[in-house]
C-alpha positions in Angstrom: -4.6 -63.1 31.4 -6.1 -61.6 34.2 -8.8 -58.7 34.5 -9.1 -56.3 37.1 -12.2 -54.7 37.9 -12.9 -51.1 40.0 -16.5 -51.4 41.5 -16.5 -47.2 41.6 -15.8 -46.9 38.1 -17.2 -50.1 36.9 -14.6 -50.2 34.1 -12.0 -53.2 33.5 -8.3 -53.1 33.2 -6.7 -56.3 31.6 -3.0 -57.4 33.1 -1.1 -59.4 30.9 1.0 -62.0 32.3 4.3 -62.7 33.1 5.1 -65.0 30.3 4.4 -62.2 27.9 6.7 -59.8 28.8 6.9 -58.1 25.1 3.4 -56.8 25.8 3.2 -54.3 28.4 -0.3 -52.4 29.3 -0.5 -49.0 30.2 -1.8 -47.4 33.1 -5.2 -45.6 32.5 -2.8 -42.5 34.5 -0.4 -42.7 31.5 -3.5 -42.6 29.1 -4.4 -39.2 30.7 -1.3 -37.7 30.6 -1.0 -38.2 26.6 -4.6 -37.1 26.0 -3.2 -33.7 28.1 0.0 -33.6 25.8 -2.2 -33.6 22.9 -4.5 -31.2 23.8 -1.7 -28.8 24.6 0.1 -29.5 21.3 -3.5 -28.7 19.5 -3.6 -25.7 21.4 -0.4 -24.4 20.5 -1.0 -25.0 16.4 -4.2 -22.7 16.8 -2.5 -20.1 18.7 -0.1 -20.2 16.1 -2.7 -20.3 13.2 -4.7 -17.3 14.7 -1.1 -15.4 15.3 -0.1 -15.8 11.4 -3.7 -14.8 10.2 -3.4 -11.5 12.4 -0.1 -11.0 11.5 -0.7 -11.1 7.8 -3.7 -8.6 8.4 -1.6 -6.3 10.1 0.9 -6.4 7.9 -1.1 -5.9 4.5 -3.1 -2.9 6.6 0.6 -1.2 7.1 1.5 -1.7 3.5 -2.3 -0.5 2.3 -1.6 2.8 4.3 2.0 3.3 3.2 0.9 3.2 0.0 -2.3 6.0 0.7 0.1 8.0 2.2 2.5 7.9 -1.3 -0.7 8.6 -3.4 -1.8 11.4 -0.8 1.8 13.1 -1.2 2.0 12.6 -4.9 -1.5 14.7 -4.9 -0.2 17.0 -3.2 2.4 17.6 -5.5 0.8 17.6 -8.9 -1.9 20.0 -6.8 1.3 22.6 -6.0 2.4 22.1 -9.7 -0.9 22.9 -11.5 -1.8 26.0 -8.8 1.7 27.3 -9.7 0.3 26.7 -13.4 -2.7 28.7 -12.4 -0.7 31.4 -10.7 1.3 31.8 -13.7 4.2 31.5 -11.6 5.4 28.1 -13.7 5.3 28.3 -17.4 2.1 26.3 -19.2 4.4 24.0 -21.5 5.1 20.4 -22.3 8.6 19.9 -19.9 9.6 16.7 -18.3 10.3 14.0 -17.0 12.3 16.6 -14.5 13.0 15.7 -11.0 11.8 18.0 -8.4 14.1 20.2 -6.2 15.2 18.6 -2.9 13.6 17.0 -0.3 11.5 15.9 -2.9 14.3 14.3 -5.1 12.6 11.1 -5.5 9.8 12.6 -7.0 9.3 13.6 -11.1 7.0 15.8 -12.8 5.7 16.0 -16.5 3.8 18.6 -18.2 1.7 17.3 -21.5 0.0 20.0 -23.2 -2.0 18.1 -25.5 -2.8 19.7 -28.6 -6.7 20.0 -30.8 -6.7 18.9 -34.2 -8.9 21.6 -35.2 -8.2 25.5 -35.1 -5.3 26.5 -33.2 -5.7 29.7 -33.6 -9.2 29.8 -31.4 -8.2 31.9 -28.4 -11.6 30.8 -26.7 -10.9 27.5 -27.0 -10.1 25.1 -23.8 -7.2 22.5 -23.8 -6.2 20.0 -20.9 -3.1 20.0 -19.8 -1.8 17.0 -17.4 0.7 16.9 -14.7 2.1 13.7 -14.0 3.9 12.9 -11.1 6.1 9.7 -10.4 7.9 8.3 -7.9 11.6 6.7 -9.0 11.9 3.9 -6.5 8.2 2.9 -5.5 5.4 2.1 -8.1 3.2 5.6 -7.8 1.7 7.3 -10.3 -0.7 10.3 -9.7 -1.7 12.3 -12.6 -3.9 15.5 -12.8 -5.6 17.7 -15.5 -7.2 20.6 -15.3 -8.5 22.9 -18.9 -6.8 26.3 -19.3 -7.6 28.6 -22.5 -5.0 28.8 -25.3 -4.3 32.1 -24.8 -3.1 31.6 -21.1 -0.9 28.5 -22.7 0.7 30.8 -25.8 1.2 34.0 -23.9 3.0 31.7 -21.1 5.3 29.9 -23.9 6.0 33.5 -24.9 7.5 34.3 -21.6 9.1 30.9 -21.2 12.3 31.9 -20.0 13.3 28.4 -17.9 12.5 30.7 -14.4 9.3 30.8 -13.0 7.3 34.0 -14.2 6.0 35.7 -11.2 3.4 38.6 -11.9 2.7 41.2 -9.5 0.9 44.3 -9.6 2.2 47.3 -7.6 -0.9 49.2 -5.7 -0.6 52.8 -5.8 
């Protein structure tokens, strides 16, 4: 076997002979080449690591606002619901599950008027009612309760006629 030696870089390089020819060396040129390779390969798996991980963020931050955009529209229709409640221009009663009229077809409302245990007769007295509203194909809920006085709920069942009751006054 015989040794080479660079004076520049002091650093050997060992030659194998002839007679071995099932050994081979490598050049140190070769050895730089692979360490390049590598490097390059280990750049490429973080670039890829660092694109999944943003990815996934950016992903989960489009689902987070499609889904506060359903909860914002759901609000906004138990809101319209209970003002029309408040208006008297919808009926104060227990209806539902009913689907709302078109575009909002994929939306359903419920009214629960829940009722006291004690003394129905109490004009004065406050009960909640709830407006529920659900979308058919995602997974939204949004429900809503507000207090209105029994006698706004019995003289609205007394005009219950399946339209909505508008009440206007005429100004002379």
């Amino acid at each position: 076997m015989r040794s080479l030696t660079f004076p520049s870089r002091g650093t050997r390089i060992l030659r194998y002979t002839p007679l071995k020819r099932l050994a081979r060396f490598r050049p140190v040129e070769q050895c730089e080449h692979a360490s390049v390779l590598l490097e390059v390969v280990l750049a490429l798996a973080l670039f890829l690591g660092a694109a999944t991980v943003i990815s996934s963020g950016l992903n989960a931050s489009i689902q987070s606002a499609q889904r506060l955009r359903q909860e914002n529209h759901a609000a906004n229709l138990a809101i319209s619901i209970m003002s029309e409640m408040q208006m008297h221009a919808r009926p104060i009663a227990a209806i539902g599950p009913e689907p709302l009229p078109r575009p909002f077809q994929d939306w359903n409302y419920k009214i629960e008027v829940s009722q006291e245990q004690g003394n129905i007769a109490d004009i004065d007295s406050l009960r909640p009612v709830e407006v529920i509203i659900r979308h058919s194909q995602e997974n939204t809920v949004y429900r809503i309760t507000q207090l209105f006085r029994a006698a706004e709920i019995s003289a609205s069942a007394t005009n219950q006629t399946g339209q909505p009751v508008l009440q206007t006054s005429q100004v002379p």
